[in-house]
N, CA, C and O atoms as a GROMACS GRO file, in nm:
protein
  356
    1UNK      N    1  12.476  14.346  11.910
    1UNK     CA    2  12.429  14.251  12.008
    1UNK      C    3  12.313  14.168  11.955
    1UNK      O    4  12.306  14.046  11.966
    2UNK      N    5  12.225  14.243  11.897
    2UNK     CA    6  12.099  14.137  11.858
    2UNK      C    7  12.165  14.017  11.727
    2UNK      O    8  12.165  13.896  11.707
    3UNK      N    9  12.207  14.121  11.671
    3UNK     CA   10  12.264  14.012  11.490
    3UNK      C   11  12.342  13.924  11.605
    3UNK      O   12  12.274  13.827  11.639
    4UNK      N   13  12.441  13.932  11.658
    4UNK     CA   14  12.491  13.816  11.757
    4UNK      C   15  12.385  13.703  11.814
    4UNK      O   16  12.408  13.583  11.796
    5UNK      N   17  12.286  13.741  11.874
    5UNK     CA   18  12.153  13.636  11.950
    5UNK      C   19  12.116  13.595  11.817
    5UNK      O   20  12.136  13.474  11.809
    6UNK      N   21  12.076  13.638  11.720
    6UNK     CA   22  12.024  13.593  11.576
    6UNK      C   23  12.072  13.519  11.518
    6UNK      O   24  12.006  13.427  11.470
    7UNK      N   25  12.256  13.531  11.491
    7UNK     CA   26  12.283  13.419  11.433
    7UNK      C   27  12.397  13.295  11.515
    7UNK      O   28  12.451  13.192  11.475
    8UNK      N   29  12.395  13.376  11.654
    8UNK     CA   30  12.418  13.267  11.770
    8UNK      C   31  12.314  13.187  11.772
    8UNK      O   32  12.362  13.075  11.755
    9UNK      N   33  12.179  13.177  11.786
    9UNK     CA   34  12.054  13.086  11.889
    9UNK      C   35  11.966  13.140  11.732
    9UNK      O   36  12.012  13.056  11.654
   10UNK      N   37  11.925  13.177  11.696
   10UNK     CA   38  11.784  13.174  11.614
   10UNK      C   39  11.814  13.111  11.497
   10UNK      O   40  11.733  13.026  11.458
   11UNK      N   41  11.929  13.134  11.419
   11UNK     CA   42  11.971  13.085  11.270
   11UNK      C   43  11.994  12.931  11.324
   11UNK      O   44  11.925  12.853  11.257
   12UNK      N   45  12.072  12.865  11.427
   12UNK     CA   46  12.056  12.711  11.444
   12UNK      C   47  11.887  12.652  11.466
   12UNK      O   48  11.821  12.570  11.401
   13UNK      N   49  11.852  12.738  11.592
   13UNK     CA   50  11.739  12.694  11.595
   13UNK      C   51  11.660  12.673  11.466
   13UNK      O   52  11.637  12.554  11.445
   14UNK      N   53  11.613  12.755  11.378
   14UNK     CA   54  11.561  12.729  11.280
   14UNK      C   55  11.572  12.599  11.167
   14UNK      O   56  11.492  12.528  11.105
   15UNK      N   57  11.739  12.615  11.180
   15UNK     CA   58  11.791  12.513  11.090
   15UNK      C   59  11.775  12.340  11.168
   15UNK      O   60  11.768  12.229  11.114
   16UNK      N   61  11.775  12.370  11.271
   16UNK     CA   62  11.733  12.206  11.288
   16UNK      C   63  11.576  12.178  11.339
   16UNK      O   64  11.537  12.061  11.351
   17UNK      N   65  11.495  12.283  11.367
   17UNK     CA   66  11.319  12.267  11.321
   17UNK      C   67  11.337  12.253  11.190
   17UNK      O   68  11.286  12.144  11.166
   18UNK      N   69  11.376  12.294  11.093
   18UNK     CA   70  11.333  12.287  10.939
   18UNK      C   71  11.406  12.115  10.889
   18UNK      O   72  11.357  12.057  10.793
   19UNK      N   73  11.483  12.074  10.941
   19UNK     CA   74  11.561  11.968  10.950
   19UNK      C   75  11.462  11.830  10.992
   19UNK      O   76  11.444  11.730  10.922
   20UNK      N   77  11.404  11.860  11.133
   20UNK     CA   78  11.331  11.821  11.214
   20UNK      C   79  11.185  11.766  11.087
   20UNK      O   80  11.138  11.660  11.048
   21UNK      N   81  11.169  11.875  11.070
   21UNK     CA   82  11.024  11.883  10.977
   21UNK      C   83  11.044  11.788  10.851
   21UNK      O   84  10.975  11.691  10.822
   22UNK      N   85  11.148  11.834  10.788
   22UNK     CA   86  11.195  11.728  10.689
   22UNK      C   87  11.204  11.549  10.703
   22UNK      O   88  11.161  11.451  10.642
   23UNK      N   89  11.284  11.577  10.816
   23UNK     CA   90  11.298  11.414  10.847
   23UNK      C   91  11.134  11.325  10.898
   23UNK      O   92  11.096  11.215  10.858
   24UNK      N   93  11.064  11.420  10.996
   24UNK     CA   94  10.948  11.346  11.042
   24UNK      C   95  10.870  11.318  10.888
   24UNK      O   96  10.824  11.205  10.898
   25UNK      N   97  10.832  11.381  10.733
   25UNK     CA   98  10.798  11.406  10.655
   25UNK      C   99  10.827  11.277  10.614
   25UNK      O  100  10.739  11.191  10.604
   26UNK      N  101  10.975  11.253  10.586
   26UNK     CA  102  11.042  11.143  10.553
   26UNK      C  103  10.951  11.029  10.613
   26UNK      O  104  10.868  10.955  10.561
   27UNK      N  105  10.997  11.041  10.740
   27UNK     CA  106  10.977  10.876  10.784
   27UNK      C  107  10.837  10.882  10.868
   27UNK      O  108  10.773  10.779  10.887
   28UNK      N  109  10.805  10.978  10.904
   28UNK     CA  110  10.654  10.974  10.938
   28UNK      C  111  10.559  10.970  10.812
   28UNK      O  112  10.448  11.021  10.822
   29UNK      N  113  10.603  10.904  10.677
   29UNK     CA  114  10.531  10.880  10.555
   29UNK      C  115  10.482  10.722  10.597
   29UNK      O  116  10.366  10.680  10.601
   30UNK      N  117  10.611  10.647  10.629
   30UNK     CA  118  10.632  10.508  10.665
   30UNK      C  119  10.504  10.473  10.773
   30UNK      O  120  10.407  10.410  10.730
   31UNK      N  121  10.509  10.511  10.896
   31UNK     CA  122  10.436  10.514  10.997
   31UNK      C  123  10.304  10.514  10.970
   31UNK      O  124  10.224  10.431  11.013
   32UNK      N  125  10.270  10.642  10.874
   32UNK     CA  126  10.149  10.638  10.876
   32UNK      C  127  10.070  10.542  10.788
   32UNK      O  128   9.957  10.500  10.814
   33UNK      N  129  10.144  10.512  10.676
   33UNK     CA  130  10.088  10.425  10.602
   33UNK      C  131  10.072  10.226  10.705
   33UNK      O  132   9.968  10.161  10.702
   34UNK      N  133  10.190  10.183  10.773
   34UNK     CA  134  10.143  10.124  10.793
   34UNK      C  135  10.039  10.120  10.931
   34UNK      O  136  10.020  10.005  10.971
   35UNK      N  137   9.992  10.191  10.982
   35UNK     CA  138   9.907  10.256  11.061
   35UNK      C  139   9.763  10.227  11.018
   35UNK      O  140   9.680  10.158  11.076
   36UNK      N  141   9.745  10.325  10.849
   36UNK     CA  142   9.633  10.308  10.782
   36UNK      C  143   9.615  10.132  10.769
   36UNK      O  144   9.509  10.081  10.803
   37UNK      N  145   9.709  10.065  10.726
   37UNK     CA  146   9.701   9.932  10.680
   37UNK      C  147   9.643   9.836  10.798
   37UNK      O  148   9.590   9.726  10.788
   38UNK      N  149   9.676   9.928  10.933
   38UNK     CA  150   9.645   9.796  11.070
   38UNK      C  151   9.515   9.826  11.060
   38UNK      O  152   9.431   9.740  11.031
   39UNK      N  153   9.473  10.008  11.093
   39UNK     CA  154   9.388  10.029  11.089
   39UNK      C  155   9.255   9.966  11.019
   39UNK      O  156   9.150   9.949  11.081
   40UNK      N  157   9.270   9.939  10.908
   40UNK     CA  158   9.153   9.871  10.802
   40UNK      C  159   9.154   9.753  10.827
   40UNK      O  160   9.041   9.704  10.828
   41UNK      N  161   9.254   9.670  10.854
   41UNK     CA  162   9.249   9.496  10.920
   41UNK      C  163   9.173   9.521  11.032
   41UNK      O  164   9.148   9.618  11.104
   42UNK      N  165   9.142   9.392  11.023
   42UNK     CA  166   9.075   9.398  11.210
   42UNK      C  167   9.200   9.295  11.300
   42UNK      O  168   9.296   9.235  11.253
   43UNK      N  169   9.150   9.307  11.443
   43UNK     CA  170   9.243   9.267  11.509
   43UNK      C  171   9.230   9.087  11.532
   43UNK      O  172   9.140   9.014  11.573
   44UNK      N  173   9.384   9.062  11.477
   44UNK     CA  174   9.375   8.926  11.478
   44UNK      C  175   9.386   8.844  11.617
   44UNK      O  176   9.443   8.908  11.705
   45UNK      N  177   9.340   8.715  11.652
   45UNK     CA  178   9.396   8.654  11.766
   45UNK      C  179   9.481   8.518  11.721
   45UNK      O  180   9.476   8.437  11.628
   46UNK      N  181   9.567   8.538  11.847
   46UNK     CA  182   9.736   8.513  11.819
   46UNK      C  183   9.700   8.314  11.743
   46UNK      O  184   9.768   8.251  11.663
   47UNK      N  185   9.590   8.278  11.802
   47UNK     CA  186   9.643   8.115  11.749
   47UNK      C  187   9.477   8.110  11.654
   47UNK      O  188   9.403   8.011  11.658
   48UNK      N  189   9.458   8.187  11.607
   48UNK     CA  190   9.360   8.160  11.433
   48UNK      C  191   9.408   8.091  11.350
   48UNK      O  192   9.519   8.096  11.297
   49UNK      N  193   9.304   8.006  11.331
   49UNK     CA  194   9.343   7.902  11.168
   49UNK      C  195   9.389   8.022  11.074
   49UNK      O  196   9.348   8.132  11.111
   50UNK      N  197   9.460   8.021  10.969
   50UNK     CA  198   9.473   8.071  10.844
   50UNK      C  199   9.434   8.034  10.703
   50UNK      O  200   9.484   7.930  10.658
   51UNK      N  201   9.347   8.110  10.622
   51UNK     CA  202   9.268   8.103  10.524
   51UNK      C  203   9.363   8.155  10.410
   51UNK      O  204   9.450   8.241  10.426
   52UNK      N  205   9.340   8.104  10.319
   52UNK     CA  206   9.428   8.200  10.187
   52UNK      C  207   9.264   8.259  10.132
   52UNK      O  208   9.147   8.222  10.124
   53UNK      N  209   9.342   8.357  10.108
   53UNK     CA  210   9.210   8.469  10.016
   53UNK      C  211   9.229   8.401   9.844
   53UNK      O  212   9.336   8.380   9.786
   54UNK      N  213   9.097   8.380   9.797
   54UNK     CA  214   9.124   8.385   9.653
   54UNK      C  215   9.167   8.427   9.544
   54UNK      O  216   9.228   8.380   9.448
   55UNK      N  217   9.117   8.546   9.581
   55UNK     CA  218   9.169   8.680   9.498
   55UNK      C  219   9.310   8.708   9.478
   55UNK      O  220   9.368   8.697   9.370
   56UNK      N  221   9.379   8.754   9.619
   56UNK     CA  222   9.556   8.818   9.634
   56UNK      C  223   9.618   8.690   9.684
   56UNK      O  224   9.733   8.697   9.729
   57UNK      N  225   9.550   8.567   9.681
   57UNK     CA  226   9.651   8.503   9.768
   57UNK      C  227   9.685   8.465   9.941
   57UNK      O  228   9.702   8.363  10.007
   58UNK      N  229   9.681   8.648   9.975
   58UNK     CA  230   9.718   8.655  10.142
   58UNK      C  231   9.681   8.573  10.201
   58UNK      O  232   9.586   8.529  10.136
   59UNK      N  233   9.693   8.512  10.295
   59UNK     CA  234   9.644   8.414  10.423
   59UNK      C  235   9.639   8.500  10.539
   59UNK      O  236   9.727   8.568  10.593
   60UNK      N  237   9.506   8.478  10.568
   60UNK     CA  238   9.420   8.608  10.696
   60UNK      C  239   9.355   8.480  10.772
   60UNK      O  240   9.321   8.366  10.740
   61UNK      N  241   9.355   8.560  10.889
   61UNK     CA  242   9.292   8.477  11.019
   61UNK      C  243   9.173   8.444  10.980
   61UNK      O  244   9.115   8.548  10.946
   62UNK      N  245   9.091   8.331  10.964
   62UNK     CA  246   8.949   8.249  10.952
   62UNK      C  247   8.882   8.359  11.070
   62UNK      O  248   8.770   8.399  11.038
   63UNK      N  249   8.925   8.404  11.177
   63UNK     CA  250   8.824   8.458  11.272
   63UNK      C  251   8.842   8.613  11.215
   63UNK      O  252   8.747   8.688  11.237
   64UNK      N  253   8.929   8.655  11.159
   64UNK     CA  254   8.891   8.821  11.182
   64UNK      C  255   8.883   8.829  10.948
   64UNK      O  256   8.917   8.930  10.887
   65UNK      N  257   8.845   8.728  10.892
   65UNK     CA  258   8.796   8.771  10.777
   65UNK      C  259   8.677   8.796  10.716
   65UNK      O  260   8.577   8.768  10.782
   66UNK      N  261   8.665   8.834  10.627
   66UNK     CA  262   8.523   8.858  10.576
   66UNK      C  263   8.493   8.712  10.505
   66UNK      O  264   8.574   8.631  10.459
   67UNK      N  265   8.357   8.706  10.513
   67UNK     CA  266   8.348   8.534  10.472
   67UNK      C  267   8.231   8.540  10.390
   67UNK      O  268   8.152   8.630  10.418
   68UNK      N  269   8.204   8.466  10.300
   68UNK     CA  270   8.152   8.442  10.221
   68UNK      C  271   8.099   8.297  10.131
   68UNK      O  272   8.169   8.240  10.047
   69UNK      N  273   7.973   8.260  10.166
   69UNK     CA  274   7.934   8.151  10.132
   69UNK      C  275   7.910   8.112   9.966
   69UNK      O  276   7.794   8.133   9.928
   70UNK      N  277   8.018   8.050   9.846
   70UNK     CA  278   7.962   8.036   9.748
   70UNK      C  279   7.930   7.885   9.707
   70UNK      O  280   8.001   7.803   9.766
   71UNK      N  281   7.841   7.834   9.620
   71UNK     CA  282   7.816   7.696   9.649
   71UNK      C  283   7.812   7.646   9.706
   71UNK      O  284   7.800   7.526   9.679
   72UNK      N  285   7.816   7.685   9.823
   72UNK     CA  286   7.824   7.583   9.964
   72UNK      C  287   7.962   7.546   9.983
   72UNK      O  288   8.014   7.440  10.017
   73UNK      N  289   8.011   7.669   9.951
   73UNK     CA  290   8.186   7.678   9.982
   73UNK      C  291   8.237   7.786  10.041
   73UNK      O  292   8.237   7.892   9.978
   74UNK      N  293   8.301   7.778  10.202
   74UNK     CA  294   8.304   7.898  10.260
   74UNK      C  295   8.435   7.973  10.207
   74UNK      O  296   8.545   7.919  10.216
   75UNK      N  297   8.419   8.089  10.156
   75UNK     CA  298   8.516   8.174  10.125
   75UNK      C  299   8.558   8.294  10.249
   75UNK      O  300   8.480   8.350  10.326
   76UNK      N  301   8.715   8.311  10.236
   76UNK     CA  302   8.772   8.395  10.324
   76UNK      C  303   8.831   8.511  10.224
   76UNK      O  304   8.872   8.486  10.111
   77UNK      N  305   8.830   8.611  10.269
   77UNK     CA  306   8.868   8.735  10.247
   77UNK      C  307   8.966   8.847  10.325
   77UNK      O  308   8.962   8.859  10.447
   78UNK      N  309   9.011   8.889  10.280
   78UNK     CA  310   9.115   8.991  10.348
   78UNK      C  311   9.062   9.085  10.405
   78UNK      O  312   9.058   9.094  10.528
   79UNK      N  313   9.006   9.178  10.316
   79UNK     CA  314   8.968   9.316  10.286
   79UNK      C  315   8.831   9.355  10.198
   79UNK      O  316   8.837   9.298  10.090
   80UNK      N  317   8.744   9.412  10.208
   80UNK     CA  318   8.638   9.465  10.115
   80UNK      C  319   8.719   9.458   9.966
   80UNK      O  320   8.650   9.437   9.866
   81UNK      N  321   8.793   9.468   9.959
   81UNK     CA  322   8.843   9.548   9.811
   81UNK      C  323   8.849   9.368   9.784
   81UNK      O  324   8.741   9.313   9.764
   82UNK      N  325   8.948   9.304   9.785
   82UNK     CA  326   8.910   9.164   9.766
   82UNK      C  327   8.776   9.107   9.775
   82UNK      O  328   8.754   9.019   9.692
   83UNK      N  329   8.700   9.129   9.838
   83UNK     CA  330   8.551   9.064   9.785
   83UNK      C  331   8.477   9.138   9.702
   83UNK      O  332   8.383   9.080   9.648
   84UNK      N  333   8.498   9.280   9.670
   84UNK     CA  334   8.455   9.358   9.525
   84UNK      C  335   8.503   9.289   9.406
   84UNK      O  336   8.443   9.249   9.306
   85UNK      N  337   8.656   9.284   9.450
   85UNK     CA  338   8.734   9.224   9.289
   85UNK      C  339   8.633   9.063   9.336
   85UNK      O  340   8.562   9.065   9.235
   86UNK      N  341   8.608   9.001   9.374
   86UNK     CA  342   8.582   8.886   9.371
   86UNK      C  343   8.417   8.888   9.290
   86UNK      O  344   8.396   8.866   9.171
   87UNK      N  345   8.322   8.919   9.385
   87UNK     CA  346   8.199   8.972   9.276
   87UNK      C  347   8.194   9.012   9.197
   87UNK      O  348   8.086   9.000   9.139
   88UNK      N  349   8.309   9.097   9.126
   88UNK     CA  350   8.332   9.175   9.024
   88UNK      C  351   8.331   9.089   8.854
   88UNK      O  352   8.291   9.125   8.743
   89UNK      N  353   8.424   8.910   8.926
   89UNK     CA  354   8.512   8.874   8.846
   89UNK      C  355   8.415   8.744   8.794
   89UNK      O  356   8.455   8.668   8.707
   0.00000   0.00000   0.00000
């Protein structure tokens, strides 16, 4: 009777938690990364001019970038890491 409940109900159960675990692993990799990525942007509003960054290129909202005055030339930025590489260079 028990080996019956065991590999009636416990041997499936197991096999699709371990299934379960696998797949969230999978695609809860996806999620979180772009999560981290919103996370570190700040929040844009919907009708912002758009700036191209010097550095990568990207074009980021004039209101939610990091800015930077050189020569009396206003610079836009994405991200910290773009205005490091930029002082850097």
């Amino acid at each position: 009777m028990i080996r019956f409940l065991i590999f009636r109900f416990l041997v499936p159960l197991l096999i699709l938690l371990l299934a379960r675990s696998v797949l969230r692993s999978l695609f809860g990799g996806f999620q979180s990364s772009s999560r981290s990525r919103s996370a570190q942007r700040r929040d844009i509003p919907a009708s912002a001019e758009l700036k191209k960054d010097p550095v990568c290129g990207t074009y980021v909202s004039a209101a939610a970038s990091l800015t930077r005055v050189v020569h009396g030339e206003t610079l836009h930025f994405c991200s910290e890491e773009c205005l490091k590489k930029y002082r850097a260079a």
